[in-house]
C-alpha positions, 0 to 999 in steps of 0.5 A: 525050353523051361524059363529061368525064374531064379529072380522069382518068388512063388506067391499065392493070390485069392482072385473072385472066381469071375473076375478071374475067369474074365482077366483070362480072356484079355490078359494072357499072363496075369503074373507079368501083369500083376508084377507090372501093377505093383511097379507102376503102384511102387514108381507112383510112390517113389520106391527105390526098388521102382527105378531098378527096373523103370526103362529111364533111356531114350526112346529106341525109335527117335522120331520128330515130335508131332507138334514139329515142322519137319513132321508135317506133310507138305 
């Protein structure tokens, strides 16, 4: 099944041939990276787009914090 990129926009990038090369090896989708770069850059800054996609909910795992008793082993 083919990925809806209706919300996408095709760019072109110039990357050093070895830096690419090496990314390829840990990163396996450079433009889900990339697109996570420039977010954290725009959250950084406080751009508006930024908290449009920022996850600002609780956490969907809540555990006590380390630091509480009830986390403790007895």
């Amino acid at each position: 099944m083919v990925k809806s990129n209706s919300n996408k926009k095709s760019v072109k990038i110039y990357l050093n041939k070895r830096l690419y090369e090496a990314s390829r090896q840990i990163i396996p989708n450079l433009s889900h990276f990339v697109e996570t770069k420039i977010l954290e850059v725009l959250y950084a800054l406080n751009h508006p787009v930024a908290k449009e996609f920022i996850w600002t909910g609780g956490d969907l795992n809540p555990r006590p914090l380390a630091c509480q008793a009830s986390a403790l082993p007895n």
